[in-house]
DSSP file (Angstrom, degrees, kcal/mol; ACC not computed):
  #  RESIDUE AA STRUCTURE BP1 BP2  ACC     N-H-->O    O-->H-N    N-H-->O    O-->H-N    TCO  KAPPA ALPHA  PHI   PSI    X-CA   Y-CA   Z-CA
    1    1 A X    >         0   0    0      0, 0.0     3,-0.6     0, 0.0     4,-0.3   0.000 360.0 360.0 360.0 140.7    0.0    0.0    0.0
    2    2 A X  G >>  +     0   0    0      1,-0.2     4,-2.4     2,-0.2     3,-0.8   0.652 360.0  63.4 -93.1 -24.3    1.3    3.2   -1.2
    3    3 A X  G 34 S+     0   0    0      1,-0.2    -1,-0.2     2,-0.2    53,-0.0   0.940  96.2  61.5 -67.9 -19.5    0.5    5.1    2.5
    4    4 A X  G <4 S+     0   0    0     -3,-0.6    -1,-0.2     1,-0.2    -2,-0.2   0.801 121.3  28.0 -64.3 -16.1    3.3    2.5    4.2
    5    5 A X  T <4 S+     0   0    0     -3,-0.8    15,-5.6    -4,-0.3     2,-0.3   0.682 117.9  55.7-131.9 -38.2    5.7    4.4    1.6
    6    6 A X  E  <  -A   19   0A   0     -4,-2.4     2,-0.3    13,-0.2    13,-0.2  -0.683  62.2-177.8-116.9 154.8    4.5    7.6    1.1
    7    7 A X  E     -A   18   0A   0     11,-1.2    11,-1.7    -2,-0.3     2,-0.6  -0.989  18.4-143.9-160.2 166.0    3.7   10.4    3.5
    8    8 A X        +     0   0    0     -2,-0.3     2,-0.3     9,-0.2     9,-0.2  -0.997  26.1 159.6-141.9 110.8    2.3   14.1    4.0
    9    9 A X    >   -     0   0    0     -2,-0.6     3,-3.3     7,-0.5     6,-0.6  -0.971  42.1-136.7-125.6 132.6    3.5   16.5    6.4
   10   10 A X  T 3 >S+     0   0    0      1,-0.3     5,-0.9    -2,-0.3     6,-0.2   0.725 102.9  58.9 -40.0 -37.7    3.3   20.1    6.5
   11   11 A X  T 3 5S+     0   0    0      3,-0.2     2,-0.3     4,-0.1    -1,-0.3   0.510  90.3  63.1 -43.9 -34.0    6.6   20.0    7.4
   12   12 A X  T < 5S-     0   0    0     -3,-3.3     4,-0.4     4,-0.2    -3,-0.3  -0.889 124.6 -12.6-116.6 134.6    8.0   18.6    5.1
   13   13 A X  T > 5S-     0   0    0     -2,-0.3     3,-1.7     2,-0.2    -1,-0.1   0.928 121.7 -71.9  29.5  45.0    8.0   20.4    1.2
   14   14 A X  T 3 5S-     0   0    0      1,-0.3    -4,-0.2    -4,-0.1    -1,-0.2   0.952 100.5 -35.5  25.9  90.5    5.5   22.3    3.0
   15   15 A X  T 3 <S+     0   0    0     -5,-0.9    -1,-0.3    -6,-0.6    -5,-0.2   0.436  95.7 140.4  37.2  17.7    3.0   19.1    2.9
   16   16 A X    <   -     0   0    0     -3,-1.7    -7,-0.5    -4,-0.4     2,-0.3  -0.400  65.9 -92.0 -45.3 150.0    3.7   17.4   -0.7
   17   17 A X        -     0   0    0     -9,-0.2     9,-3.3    40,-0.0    10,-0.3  -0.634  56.1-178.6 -69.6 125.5    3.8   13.8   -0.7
   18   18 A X  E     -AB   7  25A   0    -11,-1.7   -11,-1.2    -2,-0.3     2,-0.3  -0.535  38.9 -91.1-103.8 158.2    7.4   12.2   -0.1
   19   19 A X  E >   -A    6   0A   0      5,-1.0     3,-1.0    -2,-0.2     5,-0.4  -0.835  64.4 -94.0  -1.0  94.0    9.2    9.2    0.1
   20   20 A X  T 3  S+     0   0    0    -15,-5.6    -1,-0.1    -2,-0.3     4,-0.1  -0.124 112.8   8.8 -23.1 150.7    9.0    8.2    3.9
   21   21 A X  T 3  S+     0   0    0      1,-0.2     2,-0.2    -3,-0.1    -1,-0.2   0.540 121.9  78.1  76.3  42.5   11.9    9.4    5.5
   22   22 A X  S <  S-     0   0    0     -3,-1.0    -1,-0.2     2,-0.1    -4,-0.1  -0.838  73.9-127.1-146.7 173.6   13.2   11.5    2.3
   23   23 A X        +     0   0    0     -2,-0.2     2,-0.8    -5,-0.1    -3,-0.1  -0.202  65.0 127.7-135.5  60.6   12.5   14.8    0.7
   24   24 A X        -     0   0    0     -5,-0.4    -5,-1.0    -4,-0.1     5,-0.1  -0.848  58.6-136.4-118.7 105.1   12.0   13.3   -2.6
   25   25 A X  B     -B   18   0A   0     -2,-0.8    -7,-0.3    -7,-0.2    -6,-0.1  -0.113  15.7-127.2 -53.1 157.3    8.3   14.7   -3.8
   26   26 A X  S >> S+     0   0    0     -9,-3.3     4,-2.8     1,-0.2     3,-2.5   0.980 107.7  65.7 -62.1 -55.3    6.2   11.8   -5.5
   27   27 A X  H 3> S+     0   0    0      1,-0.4     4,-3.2   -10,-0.3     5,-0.3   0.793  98.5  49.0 -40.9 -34.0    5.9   14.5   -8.6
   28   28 A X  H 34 S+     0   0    0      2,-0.2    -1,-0.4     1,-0.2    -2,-0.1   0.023 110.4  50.2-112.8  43.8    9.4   14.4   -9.3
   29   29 A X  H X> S+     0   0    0     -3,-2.5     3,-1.1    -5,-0.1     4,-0.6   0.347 119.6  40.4 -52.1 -70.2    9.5   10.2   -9.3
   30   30 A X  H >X S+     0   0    0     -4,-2.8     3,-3.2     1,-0.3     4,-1.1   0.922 113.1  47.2 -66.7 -54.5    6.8   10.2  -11.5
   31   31 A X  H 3X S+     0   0    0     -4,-3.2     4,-1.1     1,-0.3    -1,-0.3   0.878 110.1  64.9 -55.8 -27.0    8.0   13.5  -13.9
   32   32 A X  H <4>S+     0   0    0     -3,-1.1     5,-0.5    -5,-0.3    -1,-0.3   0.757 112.0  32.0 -53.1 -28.8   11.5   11.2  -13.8
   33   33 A X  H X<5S+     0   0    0     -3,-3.2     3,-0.5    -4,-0.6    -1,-0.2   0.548 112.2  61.4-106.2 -14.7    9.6    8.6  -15.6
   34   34 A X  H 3<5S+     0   0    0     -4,-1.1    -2,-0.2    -5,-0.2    -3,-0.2   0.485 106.9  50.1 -57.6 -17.1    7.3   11.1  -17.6
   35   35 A X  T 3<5S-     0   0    0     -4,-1.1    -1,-0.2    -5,-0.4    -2,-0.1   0.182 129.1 -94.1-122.7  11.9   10.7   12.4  -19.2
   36   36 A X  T < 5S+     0   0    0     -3,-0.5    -3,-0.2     1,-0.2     2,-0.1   0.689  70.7 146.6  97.5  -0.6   12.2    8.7  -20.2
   37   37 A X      < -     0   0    0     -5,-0.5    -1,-0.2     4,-0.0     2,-0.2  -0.595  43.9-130.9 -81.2 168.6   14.5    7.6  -17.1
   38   38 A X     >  -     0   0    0     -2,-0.1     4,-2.9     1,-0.0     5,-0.1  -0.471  25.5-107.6 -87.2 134.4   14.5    3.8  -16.5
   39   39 A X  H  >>S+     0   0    0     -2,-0.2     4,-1.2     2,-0.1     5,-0.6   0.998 126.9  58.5 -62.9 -40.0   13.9    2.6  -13.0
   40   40 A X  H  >5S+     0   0    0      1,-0.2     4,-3.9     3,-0.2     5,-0.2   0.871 106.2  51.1 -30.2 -52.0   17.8    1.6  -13.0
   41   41 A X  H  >5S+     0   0    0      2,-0.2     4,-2.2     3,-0.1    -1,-0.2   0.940 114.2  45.2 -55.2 -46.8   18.3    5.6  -13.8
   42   42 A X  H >X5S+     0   0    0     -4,-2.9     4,-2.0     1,-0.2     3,-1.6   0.970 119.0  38.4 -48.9 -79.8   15.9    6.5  -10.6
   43   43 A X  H 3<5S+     0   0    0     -4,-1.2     6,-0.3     1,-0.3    -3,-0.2   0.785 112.4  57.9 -38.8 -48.5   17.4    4.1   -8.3
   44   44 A X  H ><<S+     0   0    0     -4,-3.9     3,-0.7    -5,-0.6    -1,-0.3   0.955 111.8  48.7 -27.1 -64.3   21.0    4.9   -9.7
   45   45 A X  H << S+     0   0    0     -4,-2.2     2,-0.3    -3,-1.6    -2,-0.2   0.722 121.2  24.2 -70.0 -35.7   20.2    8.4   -8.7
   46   46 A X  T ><  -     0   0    0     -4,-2.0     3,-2.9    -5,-0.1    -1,-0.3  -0.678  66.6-171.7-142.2  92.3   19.0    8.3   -5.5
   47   47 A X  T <  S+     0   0    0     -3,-0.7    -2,-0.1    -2,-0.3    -1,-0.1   0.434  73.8  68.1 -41.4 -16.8   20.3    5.2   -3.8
   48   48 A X  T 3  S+     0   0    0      2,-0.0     2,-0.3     5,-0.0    -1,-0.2   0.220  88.3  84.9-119.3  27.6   18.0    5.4   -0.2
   49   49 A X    <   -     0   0    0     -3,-2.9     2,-0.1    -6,-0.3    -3,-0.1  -0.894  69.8-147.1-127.0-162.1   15.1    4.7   -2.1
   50   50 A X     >  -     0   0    0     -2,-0.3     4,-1.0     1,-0.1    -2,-0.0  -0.387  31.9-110.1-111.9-179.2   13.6    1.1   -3.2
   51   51 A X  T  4 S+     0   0    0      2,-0.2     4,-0.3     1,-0.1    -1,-0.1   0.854 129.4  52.3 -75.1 -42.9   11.7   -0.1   -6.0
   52   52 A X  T >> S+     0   0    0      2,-0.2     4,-2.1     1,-0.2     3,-0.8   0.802  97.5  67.1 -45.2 -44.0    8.8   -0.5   -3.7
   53   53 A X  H 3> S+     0   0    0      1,-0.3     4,-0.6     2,-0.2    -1,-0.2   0.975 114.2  35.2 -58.2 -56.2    9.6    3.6   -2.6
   54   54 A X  H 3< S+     0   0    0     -4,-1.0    -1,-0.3     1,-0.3     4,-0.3   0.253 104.1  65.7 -97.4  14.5    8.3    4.3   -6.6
   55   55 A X  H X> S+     0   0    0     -3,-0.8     4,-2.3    -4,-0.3     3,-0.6   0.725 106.4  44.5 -29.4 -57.7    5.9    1.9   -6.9
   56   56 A X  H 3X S+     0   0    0     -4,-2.1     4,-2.4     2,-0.3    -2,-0.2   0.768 105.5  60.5 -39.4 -45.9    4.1    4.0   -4.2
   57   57 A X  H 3X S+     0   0    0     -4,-0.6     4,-1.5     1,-0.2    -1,-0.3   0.707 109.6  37.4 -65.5 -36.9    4.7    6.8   -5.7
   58   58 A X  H <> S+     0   0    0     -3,-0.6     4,-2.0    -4,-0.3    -2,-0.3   0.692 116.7  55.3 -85.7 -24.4    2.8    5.8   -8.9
   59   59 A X  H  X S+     0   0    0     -4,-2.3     4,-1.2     2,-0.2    -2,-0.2   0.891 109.0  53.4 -65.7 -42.3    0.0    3.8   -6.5
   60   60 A X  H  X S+     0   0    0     -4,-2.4     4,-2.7     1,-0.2    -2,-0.2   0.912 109.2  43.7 -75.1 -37.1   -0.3    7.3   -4.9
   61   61 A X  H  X S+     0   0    0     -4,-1.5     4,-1.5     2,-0.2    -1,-0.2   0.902 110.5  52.2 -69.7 -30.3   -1.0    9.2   -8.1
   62   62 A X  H  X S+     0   0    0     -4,-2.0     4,-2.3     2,-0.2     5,-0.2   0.899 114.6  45.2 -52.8 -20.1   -3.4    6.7   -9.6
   63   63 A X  H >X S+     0   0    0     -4,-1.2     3,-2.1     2,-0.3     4,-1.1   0.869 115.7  44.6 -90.8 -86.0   -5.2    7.2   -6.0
   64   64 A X  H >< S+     0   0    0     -4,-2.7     3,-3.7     1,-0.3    -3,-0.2   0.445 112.9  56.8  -5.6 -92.0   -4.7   11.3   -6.4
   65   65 A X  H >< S+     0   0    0     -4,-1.5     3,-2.0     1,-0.4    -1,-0.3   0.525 107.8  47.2 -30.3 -64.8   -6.0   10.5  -10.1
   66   66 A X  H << S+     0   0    0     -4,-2.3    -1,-0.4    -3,-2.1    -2,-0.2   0.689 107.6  61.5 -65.9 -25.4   -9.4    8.8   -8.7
   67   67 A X  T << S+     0   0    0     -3,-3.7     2,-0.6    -4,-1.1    -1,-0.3   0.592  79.3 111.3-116.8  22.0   -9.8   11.2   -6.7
   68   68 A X    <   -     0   0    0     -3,-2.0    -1,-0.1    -5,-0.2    -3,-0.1  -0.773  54.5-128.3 -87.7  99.9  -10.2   13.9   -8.6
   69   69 A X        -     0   0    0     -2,-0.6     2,-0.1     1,-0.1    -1,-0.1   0.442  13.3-168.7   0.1 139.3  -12.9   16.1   -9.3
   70   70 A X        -     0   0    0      2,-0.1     2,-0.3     0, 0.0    -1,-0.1  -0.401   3.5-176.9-165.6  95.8  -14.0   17.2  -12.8
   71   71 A X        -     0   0    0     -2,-0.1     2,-0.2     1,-0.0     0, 0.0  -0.750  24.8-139.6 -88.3 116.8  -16.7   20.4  -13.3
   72   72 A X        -     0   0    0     -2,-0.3     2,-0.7     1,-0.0    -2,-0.1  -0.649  10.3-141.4 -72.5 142.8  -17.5   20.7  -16.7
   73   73 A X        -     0   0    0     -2,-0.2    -2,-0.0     0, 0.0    -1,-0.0  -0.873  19.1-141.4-120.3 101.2  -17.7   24.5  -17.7
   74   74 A X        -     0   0    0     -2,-0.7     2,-0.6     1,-0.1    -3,-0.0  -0.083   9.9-120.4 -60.5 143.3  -20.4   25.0  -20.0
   75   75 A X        -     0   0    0      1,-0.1     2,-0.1     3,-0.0    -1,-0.1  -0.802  31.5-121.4 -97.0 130.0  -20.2   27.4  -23.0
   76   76 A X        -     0   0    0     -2,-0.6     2,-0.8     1,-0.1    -1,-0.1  -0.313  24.8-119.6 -57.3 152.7  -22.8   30.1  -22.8
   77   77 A X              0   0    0      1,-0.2    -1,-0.1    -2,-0.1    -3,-0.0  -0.842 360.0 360.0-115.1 125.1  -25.0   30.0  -25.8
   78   78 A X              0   0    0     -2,-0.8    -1,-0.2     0, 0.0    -2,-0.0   0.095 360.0 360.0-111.4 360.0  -24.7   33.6  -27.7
């Protein structure tokens, strides 16, 4: 489960979602794999997190993703 991995404190990157015990936002895992890295490249890069650490990170945006809103804005008719 992507909460054992991931966590939100105000404290930390004024409350973005992290890596436990890191200050590596989920966004910039995922934009690391939006832009063509490899896991090898991730993990290479930053050595204290797991495969598991970005797995989470992508479980936590599908769950963001689900849980998002979506107000259609209607075109007045002129």
């Amino acid at each position: 489960m992507w909460q054992d991995r991931i966590s939100i404190d105000p404290k930390v990157m004024v409350g973005k979602p992290v890596i436990k015990g890191t200050r590596l936002p989920v966004e910039l895992i995922v934009g690391f794999f939006a832009n063509g890295w490899s896991m090898k490249e991730v993990l290479g890069e930053y050595q204290g997190i797991t495969e598991e650490d970005v797995k989470a990170c992508f479980a936590y945006a599908q769950y963001a993703l689900q849980q998002e809103k979506i107000y259609p804005i209607l075109q007045n008719a002129a």
